[in-house]
C-alpha positions as CSV (number, residue, x, y, z in Angstrom):
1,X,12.6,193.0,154.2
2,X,9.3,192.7,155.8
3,X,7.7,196.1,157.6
4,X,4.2,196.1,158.7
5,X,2.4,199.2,161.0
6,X,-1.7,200.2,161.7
7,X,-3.0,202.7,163.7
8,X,-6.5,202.3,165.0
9,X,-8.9,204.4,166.9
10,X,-12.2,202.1,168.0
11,X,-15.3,203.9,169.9
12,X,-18.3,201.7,171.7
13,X,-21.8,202.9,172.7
14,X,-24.0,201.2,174.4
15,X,-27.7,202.0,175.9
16,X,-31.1,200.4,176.6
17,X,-33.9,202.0,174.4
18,X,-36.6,200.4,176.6
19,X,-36.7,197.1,179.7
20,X,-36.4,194.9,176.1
21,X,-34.2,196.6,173.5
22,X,-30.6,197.0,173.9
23,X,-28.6,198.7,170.9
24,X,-24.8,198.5,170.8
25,X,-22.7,200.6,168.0
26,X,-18.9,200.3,167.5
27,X,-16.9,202.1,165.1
28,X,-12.8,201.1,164.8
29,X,-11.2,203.8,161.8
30,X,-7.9,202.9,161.2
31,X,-4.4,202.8,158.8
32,X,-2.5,200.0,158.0
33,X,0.2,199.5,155.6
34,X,2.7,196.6,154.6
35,X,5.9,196.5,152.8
36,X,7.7,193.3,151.7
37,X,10.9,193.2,149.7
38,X,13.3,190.3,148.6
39,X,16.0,192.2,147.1
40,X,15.0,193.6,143.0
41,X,13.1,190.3,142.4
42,X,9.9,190.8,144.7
43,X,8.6,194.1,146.0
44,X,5.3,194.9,147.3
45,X,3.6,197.2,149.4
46,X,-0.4,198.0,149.9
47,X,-1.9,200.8,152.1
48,X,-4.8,202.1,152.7
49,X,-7.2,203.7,155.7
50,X,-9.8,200.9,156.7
51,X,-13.4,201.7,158.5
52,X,-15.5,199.1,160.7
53,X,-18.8,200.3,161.7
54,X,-22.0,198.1,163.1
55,X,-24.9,198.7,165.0
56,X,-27.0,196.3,166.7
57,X,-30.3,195.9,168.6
58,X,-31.0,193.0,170.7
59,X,-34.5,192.4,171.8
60,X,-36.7,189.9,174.5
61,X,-39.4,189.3,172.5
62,X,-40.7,186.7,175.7
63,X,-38.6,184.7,178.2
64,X,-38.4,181.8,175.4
65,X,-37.4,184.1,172.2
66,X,-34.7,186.7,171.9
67,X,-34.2,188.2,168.8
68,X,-31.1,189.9,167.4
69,X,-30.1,192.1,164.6
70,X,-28.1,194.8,162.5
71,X,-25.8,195.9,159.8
72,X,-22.2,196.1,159.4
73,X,-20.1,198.0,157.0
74,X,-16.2,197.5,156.2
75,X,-14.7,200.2,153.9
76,X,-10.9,200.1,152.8
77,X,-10.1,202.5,149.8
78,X,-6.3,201.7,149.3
79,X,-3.6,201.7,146.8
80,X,-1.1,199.1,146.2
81,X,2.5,198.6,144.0
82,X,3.7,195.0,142.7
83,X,7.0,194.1,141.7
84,X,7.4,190.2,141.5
85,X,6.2,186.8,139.9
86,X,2.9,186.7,138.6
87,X,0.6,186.2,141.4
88,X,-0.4,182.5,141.9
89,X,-3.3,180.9,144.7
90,X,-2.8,181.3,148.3
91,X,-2.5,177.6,148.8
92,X,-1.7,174.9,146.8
93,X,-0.5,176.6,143.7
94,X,-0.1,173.9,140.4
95,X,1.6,176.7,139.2
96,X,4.4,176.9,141.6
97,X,6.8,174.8,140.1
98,X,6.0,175.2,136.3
99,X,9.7,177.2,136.0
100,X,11.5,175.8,139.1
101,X,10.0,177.6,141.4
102,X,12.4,180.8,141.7
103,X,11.3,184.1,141.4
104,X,14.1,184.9,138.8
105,X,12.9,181.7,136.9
106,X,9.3,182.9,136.8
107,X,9.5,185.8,135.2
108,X,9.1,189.7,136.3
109,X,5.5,192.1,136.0
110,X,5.2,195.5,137.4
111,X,2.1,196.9,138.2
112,X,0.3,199.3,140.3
113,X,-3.5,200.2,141.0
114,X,-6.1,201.9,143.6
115,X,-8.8,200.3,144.9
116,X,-12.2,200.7,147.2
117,X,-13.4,197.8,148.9
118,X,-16.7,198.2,150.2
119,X,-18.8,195.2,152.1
120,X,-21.9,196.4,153.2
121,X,-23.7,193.5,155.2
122,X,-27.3,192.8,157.4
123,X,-28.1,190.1,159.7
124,X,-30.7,188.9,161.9
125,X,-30.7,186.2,164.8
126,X,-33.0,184.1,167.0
127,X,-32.2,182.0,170.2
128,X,-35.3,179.8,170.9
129,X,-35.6,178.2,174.5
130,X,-37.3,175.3,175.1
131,X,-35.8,173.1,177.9
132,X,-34.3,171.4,177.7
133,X,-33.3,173.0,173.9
134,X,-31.9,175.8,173.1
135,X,-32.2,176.5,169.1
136,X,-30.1,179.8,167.2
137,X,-31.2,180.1,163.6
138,X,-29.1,182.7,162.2
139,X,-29.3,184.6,158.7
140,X,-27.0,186.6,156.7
141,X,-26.9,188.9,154.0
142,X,-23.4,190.6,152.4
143,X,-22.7,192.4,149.3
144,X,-19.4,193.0,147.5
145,X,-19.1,196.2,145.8
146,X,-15.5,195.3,144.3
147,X,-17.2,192.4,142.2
148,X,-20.6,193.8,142.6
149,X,-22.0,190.4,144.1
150,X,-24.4,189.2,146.7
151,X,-24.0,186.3,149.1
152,X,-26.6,184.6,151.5
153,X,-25.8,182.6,154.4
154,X,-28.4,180.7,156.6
155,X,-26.9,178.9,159.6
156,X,-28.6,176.9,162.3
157,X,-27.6,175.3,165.7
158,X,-29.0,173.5,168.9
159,X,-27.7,172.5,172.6
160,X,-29.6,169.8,174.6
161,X,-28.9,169.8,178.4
162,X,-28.6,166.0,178.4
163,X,-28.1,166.5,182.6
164,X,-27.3,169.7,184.8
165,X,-24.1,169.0,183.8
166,X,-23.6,167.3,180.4
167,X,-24.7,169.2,177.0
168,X,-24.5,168.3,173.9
169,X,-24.2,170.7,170.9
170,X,-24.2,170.7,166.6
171,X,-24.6,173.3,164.0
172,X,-24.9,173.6,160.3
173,X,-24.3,177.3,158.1
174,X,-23.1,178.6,155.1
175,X,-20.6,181.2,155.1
176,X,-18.9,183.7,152.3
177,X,-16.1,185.3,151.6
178,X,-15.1,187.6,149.0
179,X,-12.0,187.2,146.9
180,X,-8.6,189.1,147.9
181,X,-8.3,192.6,146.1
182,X,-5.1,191.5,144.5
183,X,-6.9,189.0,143.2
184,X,-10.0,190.9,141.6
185,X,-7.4,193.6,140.1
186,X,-7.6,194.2,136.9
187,X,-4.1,194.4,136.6
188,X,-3.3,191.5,138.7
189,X,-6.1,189.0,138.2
190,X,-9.7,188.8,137.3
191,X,-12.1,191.3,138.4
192,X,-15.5,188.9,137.3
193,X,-14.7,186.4,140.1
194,X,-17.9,185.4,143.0
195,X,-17.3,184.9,146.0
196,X,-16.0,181.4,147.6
197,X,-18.2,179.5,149.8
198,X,-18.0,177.1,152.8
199,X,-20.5,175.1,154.3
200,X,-19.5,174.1,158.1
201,X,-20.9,171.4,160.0
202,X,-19.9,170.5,163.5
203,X,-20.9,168.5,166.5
204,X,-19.5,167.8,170.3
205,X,-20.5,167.3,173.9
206,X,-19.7,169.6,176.8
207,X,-19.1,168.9,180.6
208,X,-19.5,171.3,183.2
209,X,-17.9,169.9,186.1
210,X,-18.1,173.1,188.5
211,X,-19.5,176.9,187.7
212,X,-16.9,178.3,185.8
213,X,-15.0,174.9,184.2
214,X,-15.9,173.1,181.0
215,X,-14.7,170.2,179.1
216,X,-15.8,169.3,175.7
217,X,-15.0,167.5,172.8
218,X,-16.3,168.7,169.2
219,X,-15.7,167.3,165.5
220,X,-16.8,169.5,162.9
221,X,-16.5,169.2,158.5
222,X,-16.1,172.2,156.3
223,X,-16.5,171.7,152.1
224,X,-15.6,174.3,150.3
225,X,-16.9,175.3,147.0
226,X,-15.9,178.4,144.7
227,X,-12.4,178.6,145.7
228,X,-10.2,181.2,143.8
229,X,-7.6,179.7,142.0
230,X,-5.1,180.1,139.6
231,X,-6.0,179.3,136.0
232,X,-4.0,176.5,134.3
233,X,-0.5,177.6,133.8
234,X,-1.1,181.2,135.3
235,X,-2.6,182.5,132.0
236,X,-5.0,185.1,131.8
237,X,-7.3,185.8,133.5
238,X,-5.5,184.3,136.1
239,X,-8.2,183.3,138.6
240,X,-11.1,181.2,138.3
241,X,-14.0,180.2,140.8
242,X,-12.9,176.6,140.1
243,X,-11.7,175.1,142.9
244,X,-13.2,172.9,146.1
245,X,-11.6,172.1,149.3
């Protein structure tokens, strides 16, 4: 049995608070729940009422620089009940075939919690113009109130109009995300795990054969580092920030 529903309200404001600064705020306020169910041997369900709010402000600082910045804010306080298999990785589980793989072969734990999720986050961005470049440094800055833990991610990327028509592109940032909540329970998994990390890196050329149409071809590389994953032979406490990707 699978039954999933949200609800979701989402308000906009935008005005100019002078001929340079812009300011946009958008707030979404919502309820989402999810049910799954394979019979007695798996049942789980989580709930909660989620809130996404960010303001920004967007200023010309001169015809070459353009600055933007802001803060964003998800909240989710939620519950959650688990009937099932211990809980392994999201991919890739060495766990997964330990006792055949069937939930009746794995064993059975029951357990259900609350939990707030709060990630407050600020970040500030600069587009640079000199033709023919075009530079975006970028800076970011989240916290996790769930595992009480900070993350920093600088990213940085450039165009070159190699012709009215031909550009060519690359980038480099770091980027975070923050474990699953199931995953820092304390009931469930480990509630001392850091965030995983990425580093992307990418490249291409675009062509612009009329206003409005654009070909391009792009390669990019992405390492990961900090990866949740489940400890050897799903003992406690069950995930680790061990694994790369």
């Amino acid at each position: 049995d699978l039954g999933t529903q949200f609800h979701r309200a989402h308000a906009s404001w935008r005005r100019k608070l002078s001929d340079r600064v812009d300011q946009d705020v958008d707030i979404a306020v919502g309820r989402q729940s999810v049910d799954i169910g394979f019979g007695e041997a798996f049942q789980f369900n989580v709930s909660g009422y989620d809130t996404y709010g960010r303001t920004e402000w967007r200023g010309r600082v001169s015809d070459q620089v353009r600055l933007i910045g802001g803060f964003d804010v998800f909240l989710l306080p939620g519950e959650f009940t688990y009937k099932g298999p211990p809980i392994g990785q999201t991919e890739g589980d060495p766990n997964a075939n330990l006792s055949g793989g069937a939930f009746s072969n794995r064993g059975q734990i029951t357990a259900n919690d609350q939990f707030v999720v709060v990630q407050p986050g600020v970040y500030l961005e600069t587009n640079i113009t000199l033709h023919p470049w075009l530079f975006v440094l970028g800076n970011r800055f989240d916290y996790y109130r769930e595992i009480d833990a900070y993350s920093y991610d600088p990213r940085l990327s450039g165009q070159y109009m190699l012709t009215e028509q031909v550009k060519l592109k690359g980038g480099v940032g770091f980027f975070a995300q923050p474990p699953q909540f199931h995953e820092t329970s304390p009931k469930l998994g480990n509630p001392n795990l850091e965030p995983t990390h990425t580093l992307h890196v990418g490249t291409g050329v675009e062509y612009e054969p009329a206003e409005g149409y654009a070909l391009g071809v792009e390669g990019f590389y992405k390492h990961l580092y900090d990866r949740v994953v489940s400890t050897e032979a799903g003992q406690a406490p069950f995930f680790e920030n061990d694994g790369v990707g």
